[in-house]
mmCIF entry with sequence, helices, sheets and N, C-alpha, C, O atoms, coordinates in Angstrom:
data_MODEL
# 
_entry.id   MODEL 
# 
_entity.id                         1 
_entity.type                       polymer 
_entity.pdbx_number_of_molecules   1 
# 
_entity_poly.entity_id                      1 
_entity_poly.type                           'polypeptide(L)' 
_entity_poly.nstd_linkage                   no 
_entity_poly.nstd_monomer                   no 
_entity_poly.pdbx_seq_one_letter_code       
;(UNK)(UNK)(UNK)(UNK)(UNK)(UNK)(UNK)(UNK)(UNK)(UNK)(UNK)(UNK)(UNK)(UNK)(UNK)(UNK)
(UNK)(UNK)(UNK)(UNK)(UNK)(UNK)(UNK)(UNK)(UNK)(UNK)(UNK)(UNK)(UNK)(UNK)(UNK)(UNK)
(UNK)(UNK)(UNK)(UNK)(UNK)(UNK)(UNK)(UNK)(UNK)(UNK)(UNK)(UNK)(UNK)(UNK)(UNK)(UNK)
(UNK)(UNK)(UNK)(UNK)
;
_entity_poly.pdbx_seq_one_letter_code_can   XXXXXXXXXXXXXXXXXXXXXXXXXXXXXXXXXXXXXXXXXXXXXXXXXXXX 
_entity_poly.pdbx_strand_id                 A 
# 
loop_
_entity_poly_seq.entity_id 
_entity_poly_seq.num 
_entity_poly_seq.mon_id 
_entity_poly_seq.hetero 
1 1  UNK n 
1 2  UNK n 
1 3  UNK n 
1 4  UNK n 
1 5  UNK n 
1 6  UNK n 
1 7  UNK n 
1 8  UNK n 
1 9  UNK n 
1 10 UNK n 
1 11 UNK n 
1 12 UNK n 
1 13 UNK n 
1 14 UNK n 
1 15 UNK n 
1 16 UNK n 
1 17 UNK n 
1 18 UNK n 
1 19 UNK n 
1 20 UNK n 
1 21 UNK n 
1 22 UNK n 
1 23 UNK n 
1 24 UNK n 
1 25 UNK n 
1 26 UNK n 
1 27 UNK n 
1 28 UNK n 
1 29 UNK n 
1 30 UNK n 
1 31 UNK n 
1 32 UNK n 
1 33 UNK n 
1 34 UNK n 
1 35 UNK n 
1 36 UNK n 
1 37 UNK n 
1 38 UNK n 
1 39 UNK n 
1 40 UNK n 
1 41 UNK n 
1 42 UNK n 
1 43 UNK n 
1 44 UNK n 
1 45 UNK n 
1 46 UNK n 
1 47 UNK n 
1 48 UNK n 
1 49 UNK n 
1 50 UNK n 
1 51 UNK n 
1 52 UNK n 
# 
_struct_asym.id          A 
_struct_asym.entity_id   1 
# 
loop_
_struct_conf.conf_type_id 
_struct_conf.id 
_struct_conf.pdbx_PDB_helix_id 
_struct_conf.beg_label_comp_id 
_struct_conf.beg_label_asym_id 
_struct_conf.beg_label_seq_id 
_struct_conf.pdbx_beg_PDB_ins_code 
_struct_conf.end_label_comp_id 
_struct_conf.end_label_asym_id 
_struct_conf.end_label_seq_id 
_struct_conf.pdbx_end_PDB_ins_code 
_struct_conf.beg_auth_comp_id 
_struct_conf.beg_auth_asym_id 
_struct_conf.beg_auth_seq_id 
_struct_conf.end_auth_comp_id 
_struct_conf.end_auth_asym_id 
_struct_conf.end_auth_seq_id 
_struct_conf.pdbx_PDB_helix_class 
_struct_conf.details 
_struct_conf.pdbx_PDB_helix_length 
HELX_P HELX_P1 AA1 UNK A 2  ? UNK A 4  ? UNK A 2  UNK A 4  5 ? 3  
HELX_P HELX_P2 AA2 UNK A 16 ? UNK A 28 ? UNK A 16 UNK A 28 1 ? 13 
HELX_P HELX_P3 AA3 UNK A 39 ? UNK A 44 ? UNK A 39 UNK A 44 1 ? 6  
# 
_struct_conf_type.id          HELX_P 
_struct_conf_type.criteria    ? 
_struct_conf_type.reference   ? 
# 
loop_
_atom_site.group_PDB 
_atom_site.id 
_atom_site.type_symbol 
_atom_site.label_atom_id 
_atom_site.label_alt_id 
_atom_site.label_comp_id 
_atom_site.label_asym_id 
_atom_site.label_entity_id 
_atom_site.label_seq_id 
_atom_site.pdbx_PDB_ins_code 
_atom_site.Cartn_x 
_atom_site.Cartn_y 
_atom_site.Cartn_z 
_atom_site.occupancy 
_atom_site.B_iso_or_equiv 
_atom_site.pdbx_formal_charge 
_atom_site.auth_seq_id 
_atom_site.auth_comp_id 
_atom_site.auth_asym_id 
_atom_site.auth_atom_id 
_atom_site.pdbx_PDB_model_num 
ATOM 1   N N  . UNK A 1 1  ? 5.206  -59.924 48.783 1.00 0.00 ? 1  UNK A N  1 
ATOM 2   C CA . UNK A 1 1  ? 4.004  -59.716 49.558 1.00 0.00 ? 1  UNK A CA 1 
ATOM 3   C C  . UNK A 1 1  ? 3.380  -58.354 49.247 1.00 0.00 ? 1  UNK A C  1 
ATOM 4   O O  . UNK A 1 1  ? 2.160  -58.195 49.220 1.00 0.00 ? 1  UNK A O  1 
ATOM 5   N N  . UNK A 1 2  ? 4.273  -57.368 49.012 1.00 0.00 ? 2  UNK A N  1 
ATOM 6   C CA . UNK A 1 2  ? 3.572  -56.166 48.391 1.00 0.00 ? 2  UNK A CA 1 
ATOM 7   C C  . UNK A 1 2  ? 2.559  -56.388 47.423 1.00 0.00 ? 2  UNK A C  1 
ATOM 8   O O  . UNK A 1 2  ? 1.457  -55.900 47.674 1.00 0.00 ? 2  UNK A O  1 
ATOM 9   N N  . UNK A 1 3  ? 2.715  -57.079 46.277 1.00 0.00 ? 3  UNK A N  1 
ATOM 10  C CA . UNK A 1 3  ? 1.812  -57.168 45.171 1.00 0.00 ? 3  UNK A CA 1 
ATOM 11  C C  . UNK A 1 3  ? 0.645  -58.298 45.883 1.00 0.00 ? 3  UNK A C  1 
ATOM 12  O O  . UNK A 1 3  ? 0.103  -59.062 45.084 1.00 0.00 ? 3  UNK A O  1 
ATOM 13  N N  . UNK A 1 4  ? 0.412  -58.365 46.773 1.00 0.00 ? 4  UNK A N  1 
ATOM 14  C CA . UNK A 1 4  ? -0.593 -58.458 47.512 1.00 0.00 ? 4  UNK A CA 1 
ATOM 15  C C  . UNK A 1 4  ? -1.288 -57.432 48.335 1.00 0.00 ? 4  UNK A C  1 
ATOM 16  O O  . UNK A 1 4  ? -2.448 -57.647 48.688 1.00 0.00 ? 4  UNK A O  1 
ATOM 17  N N  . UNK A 1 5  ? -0.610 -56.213 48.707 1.00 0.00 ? 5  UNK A N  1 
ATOM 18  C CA . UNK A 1 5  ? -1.277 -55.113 49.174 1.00 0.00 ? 5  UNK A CA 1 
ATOM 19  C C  . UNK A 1 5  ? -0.858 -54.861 50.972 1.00 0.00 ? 5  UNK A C  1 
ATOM 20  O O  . UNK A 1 5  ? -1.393 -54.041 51.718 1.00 0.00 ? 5  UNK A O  1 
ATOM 21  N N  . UNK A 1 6  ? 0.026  -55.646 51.256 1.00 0.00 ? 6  UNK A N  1 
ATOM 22  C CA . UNK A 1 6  ? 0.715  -55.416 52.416 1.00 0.00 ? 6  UNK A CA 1 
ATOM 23  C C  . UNK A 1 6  ? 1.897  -54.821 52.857 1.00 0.00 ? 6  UNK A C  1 
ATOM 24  O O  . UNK A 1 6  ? 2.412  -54.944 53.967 1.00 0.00 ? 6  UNK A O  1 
ATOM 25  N N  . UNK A 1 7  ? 2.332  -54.092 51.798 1.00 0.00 ? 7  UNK A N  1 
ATOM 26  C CA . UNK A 1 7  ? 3.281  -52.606 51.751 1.00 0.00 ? 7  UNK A CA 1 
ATOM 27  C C  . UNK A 1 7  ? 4.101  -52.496 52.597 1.00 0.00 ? 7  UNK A C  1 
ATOM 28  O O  . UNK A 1 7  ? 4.122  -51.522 53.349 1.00 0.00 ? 7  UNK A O  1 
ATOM 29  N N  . UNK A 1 8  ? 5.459  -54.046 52.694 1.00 0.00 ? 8  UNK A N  1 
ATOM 30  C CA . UNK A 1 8  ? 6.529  -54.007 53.483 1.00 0.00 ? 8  UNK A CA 1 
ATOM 31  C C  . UNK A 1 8  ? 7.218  -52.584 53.130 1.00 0.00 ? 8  UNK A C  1 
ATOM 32  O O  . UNK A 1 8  ? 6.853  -51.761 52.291 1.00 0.00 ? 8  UNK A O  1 
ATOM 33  N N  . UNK A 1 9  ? 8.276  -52.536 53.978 1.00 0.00 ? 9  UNK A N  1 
ATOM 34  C CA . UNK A 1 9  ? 9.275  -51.738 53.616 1.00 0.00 ? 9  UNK A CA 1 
ATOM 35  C C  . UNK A 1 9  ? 10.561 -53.036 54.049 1.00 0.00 ? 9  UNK A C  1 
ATOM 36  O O  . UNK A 1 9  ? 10.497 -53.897 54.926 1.00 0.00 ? 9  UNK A O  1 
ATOM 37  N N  . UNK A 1 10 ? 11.556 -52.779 53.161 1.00 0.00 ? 10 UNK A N  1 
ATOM 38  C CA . UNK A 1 10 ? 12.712 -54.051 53.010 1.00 0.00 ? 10 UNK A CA 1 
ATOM 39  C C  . UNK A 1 10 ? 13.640 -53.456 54.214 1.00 0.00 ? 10 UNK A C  1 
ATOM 40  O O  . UNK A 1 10 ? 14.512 -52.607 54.030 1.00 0.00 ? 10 UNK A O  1 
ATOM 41  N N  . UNK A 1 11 ? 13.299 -54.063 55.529 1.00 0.00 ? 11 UNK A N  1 
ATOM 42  C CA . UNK A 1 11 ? 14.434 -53.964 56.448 1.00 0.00 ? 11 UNK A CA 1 
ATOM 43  C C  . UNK A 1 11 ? 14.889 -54.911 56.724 1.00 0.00 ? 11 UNK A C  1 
ATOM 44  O O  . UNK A 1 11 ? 15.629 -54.627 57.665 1.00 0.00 ? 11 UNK A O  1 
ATOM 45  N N  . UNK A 1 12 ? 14.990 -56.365 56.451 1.00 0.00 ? 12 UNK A N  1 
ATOM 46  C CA . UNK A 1 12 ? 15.251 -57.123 56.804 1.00 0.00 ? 12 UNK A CA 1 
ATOM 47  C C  . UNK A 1 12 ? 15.115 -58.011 57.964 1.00 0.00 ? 12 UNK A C  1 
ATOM 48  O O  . UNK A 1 12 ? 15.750 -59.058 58.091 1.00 0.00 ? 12 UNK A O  1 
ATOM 49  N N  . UNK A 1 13 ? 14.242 -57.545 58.825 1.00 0.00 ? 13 UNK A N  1 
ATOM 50  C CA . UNK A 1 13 ? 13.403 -57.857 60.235 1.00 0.00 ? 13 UNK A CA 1 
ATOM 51  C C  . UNK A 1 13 ? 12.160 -58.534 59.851 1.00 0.00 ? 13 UNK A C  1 
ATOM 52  O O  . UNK A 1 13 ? 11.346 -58.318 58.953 1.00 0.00 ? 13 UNK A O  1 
ATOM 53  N N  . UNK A 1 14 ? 12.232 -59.343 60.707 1.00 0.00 ? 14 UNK A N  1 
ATOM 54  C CA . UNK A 1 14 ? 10.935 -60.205 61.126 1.00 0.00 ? 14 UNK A CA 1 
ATOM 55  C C  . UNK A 1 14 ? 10.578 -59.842 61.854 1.00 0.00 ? 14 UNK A C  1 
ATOM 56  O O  . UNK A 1 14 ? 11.279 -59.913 62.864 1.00 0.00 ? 14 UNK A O  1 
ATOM 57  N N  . UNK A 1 15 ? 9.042  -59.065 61.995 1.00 0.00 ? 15 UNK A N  1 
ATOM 58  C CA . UNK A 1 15 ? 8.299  -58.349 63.233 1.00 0.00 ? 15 UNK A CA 1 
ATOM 59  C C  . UNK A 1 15 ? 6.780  -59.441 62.707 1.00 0.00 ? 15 UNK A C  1 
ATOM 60  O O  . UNK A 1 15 ? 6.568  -60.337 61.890 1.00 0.00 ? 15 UNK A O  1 
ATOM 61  N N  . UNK A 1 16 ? 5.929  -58.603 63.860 1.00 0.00 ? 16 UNK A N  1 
ATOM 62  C CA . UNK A 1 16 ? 5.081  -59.282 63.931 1.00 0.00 ? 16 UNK A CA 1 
ATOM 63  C C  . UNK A 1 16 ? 4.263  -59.708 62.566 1.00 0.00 ? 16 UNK A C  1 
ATOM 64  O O  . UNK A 1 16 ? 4.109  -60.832 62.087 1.00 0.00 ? 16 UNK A O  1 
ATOM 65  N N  . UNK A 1 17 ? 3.718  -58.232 62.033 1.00 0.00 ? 17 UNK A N  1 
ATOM 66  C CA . UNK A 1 17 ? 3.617  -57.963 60.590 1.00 0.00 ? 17 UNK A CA 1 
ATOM 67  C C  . UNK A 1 17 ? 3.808  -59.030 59.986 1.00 0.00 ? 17 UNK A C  1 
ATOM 68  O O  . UNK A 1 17 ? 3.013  -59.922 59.689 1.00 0.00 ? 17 UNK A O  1 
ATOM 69  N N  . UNK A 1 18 ? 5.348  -58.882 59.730 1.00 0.00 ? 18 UNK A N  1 
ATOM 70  C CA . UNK A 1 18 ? 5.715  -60.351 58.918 1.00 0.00 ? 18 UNK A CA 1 
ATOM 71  C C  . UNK A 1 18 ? 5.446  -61.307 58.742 1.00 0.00 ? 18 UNK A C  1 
ATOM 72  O O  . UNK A 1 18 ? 5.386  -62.027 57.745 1.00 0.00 ? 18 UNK A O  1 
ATOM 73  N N  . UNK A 1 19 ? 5.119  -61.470 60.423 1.00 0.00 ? 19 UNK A N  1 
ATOM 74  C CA . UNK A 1 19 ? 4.933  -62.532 60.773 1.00 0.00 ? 19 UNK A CA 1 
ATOM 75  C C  . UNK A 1 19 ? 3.281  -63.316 60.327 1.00 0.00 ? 19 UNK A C  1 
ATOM 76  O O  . UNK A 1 19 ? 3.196  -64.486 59.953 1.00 0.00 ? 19 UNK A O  1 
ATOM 77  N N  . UNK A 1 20 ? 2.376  -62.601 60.439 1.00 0.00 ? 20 UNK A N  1 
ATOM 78  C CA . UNK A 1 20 ? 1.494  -62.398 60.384 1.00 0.00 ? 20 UNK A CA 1 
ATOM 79  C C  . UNK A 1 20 ? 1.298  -62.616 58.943 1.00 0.00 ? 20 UNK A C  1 
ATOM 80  O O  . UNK A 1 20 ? 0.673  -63.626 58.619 1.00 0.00 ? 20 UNK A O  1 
ATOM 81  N N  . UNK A 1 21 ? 1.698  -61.892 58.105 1.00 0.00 ? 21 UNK A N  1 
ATOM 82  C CA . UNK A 1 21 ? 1.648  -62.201 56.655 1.00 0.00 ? 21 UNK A CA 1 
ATOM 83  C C  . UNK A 1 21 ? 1.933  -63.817 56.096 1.00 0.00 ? 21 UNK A C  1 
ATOM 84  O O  . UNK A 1 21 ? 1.332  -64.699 55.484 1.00 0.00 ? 21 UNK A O  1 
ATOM 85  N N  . UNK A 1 22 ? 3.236  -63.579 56.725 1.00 0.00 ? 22 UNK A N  1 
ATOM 86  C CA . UNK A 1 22 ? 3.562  -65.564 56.103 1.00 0.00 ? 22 UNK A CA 1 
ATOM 87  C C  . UNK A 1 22 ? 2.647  -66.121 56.587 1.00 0.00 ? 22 UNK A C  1 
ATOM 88  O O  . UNK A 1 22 ? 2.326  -66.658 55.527 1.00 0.00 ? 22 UNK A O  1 
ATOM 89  N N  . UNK A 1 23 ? 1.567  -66.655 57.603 1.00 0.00 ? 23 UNK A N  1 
ATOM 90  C CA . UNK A 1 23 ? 0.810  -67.378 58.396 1.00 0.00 ? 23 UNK A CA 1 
ATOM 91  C C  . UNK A 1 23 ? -0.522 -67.234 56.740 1.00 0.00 ? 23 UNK A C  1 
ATOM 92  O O  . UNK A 1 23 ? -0.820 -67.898 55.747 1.00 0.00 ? 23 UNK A O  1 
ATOM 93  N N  . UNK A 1 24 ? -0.947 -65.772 57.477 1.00 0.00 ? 24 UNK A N  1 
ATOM 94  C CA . UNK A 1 24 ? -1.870 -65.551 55.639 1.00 0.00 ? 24 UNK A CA 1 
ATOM 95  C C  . UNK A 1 24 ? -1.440 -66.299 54.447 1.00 0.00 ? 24 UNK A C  1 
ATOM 96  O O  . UNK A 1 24 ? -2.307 -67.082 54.060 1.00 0.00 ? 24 UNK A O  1 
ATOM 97  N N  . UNK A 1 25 ? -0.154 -66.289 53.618 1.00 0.00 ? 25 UNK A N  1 
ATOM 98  C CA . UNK A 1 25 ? -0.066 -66.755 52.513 1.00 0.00 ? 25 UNK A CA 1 
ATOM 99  C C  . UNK A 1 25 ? 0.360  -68.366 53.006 1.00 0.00 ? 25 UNK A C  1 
ATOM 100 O O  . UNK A 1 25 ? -0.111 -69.225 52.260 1.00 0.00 ? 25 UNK A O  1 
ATOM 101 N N  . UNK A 1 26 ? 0.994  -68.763 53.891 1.00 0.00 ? 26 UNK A N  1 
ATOM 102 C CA . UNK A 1 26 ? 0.971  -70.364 53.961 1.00 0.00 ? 26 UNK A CA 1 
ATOM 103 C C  . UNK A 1 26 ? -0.704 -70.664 54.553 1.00 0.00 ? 26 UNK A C  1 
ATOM 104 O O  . UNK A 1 26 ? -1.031 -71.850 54.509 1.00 0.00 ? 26 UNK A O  1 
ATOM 105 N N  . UNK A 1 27 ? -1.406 -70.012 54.910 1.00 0.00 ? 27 UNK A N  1 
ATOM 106 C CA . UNK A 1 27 ? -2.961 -70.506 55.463 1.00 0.00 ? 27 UNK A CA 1 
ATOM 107 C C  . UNK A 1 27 ? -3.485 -70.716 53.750 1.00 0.00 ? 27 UNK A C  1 
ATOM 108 O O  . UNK A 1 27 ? -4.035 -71.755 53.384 1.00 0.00 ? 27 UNK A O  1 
ATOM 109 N N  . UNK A 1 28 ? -3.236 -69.670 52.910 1.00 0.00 ? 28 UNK A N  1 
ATOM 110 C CA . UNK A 1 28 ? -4.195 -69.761 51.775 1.00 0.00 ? 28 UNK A CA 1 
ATOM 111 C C  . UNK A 1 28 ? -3.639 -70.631 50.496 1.00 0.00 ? 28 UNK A C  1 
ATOM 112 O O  . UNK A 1 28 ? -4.207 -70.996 49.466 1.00 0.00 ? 28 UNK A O  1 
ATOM 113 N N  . UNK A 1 29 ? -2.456 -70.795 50.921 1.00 0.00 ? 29 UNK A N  1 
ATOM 114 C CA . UNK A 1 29 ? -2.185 -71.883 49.739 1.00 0.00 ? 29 UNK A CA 1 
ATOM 115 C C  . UNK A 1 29 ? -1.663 -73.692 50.311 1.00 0.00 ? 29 UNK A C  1 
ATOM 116 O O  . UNK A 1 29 ? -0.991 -74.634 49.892 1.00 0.00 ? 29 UNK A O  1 
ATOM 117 N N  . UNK A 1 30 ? -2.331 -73.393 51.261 1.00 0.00 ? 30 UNK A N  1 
ATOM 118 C CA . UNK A 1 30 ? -2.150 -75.233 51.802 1.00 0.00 ? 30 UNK A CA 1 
ATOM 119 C C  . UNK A 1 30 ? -1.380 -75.417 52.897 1.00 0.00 ? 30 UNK A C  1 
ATOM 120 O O  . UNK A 1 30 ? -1.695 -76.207 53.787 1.00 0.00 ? 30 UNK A O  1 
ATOM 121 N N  . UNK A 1 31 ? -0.166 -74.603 52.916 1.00 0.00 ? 31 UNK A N  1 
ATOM 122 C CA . UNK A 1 31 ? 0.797  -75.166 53.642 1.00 0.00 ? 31 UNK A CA 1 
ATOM 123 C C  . UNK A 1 31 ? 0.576  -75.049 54.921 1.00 0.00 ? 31 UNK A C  1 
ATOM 124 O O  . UNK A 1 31 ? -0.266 -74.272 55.371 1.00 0.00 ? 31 UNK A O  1 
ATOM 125 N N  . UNK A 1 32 ? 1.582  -76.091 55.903 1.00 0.00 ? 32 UNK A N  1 
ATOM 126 C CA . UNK A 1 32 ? 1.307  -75.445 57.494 1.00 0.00 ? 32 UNK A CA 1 
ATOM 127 C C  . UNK A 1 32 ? 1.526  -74.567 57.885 1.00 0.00 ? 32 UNK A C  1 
ATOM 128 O O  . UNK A 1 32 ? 2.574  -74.181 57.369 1.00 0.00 ? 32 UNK A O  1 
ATOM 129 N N  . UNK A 1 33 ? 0.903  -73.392 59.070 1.00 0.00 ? 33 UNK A N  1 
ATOM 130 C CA . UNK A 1 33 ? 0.987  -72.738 59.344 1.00 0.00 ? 33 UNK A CA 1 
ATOM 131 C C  . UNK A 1 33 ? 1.838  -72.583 60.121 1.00 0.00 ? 33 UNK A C  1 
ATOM 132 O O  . UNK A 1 33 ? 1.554  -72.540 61.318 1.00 0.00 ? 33 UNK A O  1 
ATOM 133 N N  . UNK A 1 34 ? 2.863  -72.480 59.774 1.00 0.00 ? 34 UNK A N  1 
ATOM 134 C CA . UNK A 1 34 ? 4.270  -72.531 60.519 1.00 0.00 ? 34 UNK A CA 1 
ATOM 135 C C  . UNK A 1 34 ? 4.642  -70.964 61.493 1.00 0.00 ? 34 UNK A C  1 
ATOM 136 O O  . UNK A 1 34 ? 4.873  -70.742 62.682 1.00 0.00 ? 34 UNK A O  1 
ATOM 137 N N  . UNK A 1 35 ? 4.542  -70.112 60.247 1.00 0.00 ? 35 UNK A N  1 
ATOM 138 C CA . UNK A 1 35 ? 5.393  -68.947 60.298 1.00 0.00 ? 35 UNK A CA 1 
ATOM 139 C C  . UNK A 1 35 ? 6.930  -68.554 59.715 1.00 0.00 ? 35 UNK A C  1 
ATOM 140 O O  . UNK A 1 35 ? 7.500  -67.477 59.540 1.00 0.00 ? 35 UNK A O  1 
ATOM 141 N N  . UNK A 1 36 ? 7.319  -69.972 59.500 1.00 0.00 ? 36 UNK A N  1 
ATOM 142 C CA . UNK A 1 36 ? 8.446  -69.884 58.659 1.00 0.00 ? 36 UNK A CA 1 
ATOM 143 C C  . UNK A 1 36 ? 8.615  -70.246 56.931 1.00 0.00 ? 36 UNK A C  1 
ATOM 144 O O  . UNK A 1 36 ? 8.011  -70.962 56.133 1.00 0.00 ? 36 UNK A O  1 
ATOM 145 N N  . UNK A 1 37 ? 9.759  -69.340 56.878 1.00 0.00 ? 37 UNK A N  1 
ATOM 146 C CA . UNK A 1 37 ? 10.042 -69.109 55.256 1.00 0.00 ? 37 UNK A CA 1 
ATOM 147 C C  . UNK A 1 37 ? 10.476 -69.764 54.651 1.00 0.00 ? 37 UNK A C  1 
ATOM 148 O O  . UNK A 1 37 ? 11.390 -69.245 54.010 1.00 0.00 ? 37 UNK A O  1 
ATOM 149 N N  . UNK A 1 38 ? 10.231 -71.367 54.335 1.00 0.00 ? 38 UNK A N  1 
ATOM 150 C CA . UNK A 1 38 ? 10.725 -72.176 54.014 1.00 0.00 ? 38 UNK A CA 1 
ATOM 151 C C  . UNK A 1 38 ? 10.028 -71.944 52.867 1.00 0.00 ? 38 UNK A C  1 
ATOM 152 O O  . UNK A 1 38 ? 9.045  -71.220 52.708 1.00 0.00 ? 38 UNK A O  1 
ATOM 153 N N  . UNK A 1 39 ? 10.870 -72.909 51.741 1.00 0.00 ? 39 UNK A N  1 
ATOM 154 C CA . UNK A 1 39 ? 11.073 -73.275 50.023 1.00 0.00 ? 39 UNK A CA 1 
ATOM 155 C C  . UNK A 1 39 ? 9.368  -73.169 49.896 1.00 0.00 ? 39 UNK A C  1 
ATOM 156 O O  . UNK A 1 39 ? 9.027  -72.262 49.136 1.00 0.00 ? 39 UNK A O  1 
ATOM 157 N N  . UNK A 1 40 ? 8.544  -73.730 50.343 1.00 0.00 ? 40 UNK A N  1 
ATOM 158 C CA . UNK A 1 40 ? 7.332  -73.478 49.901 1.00 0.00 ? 40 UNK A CA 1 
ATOM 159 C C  . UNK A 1 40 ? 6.532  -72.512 49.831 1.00 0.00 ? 40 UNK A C  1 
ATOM 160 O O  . UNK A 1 40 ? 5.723  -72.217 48.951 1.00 0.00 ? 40 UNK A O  1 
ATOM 161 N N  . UNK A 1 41 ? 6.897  -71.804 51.224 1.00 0.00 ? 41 UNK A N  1 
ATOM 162 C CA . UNK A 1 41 ? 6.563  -70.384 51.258 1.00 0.00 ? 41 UNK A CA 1 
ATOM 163 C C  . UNK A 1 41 ? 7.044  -69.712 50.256 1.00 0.00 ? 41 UNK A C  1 
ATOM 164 O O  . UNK A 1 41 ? 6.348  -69.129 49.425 1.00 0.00 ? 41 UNK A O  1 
ATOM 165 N N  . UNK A 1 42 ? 8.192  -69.747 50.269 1.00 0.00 ? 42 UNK A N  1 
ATOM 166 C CA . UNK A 1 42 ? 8.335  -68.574 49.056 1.00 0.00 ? 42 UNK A CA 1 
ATOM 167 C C  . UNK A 1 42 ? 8.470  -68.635 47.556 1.00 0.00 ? 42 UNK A C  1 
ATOM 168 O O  . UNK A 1 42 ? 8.716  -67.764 46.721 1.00 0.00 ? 42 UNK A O  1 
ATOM 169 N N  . UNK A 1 43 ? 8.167  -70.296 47.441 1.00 0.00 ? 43 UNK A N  1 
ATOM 170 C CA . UNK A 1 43 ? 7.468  -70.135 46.297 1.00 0.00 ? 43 UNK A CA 1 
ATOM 171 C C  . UNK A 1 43 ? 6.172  -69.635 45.968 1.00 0.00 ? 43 UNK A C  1 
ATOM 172 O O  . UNK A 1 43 ? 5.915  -69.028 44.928 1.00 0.00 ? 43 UNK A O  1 
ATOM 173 N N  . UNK A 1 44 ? 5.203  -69.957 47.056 1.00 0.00 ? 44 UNK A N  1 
ATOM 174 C CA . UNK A 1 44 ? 3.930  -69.620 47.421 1.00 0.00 ? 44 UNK A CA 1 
ATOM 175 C C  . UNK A 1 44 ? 3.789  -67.598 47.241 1.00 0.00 ? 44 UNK A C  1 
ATOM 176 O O  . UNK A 1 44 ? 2.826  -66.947 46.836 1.00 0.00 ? 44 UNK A O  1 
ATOM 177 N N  . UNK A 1 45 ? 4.835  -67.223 47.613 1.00 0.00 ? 45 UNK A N  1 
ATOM 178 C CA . UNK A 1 45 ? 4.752  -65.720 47.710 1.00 0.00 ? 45 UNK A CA 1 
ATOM 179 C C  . UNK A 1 45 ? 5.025  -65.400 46.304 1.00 0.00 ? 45 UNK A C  1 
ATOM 180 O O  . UNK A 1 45 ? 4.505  -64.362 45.893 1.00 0.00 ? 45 UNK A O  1 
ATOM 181 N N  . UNK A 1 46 ? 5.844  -66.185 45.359 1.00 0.00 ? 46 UNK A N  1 
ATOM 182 C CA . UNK A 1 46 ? 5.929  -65.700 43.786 1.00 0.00 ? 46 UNK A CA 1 
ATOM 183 C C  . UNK A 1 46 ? 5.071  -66.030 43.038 1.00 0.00 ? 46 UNK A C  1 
ATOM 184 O O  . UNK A 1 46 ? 4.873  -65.277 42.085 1.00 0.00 ? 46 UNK A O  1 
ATOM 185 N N  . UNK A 1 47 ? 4.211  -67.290 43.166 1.00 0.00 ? 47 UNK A N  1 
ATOM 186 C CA . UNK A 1 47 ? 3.321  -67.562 42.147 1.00 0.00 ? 47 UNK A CA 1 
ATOM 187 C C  . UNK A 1 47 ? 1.900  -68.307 42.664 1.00 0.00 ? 47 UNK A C  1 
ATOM 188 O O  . UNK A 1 47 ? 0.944  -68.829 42.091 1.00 0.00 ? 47 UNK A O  1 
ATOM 189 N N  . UNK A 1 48 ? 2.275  -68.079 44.003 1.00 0.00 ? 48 UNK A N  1 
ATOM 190 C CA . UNK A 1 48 ? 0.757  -68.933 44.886 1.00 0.00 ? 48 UNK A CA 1 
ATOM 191 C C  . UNK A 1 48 ? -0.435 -67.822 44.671 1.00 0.00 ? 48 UNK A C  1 
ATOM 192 O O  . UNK A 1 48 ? -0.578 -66.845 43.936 1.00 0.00 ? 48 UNK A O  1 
ATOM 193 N N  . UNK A 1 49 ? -1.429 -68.642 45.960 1.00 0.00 ? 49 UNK A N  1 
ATOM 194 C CA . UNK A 1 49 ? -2.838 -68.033 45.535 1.00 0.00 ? 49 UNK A CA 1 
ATOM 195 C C  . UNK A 1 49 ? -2.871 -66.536 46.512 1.00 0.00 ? 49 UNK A C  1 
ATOM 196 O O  . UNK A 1 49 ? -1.988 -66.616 47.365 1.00 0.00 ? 49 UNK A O  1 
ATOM 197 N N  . UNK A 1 50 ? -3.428 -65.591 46.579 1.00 0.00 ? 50 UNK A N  1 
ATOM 198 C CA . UNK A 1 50 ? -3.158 -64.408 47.029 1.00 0.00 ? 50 UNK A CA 1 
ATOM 199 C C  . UNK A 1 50 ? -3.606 -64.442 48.357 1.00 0.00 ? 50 UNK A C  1 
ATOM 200 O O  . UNK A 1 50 ? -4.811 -64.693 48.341 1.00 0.00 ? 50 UNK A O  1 
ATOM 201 N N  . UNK A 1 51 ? -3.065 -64.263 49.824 1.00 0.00 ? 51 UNK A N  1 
ATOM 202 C CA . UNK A 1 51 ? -3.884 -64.781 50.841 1.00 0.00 ? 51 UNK A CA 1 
ATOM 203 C C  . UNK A 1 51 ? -4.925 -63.649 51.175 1.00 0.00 ? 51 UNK A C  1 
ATOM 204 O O  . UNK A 1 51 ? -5.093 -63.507 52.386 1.00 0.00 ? 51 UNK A O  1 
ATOM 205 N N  . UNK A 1 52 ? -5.564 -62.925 50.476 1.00 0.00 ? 52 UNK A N  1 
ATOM 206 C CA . UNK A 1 52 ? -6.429 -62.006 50.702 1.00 0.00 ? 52 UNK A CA 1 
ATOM 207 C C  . UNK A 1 52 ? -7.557 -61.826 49.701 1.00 0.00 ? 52 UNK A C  1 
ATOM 208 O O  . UNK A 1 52 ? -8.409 -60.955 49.880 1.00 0.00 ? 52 UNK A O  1 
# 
């Protein structure tokens, strides 16, 4: 998600932020807006469309 311009820092927490981000990249590449990090999501975060 960094190389999108949202400048986590790796703590391993799900805060809102986070939260907020996955919603962005599953809104812009199709998927439901879940909030969770499932197989699509994070394929979506390596080679999907940029949610910004």
């Amino acid at each position: 998600m960094n190389r999108y311009g949202y400048g986590f820092q790796g703590t391993g927490c799900y805060y809102d932020k986070t939260r907020a981000a996955v919603l962005d990249l599953q809104r812009a590449n199709g998927i439901r807006d879940s909030g969770i990090l499932g197989p699509k999501t994070w394929a979506a975060a390596y080679s999907g469309v940029a949610p910004r």
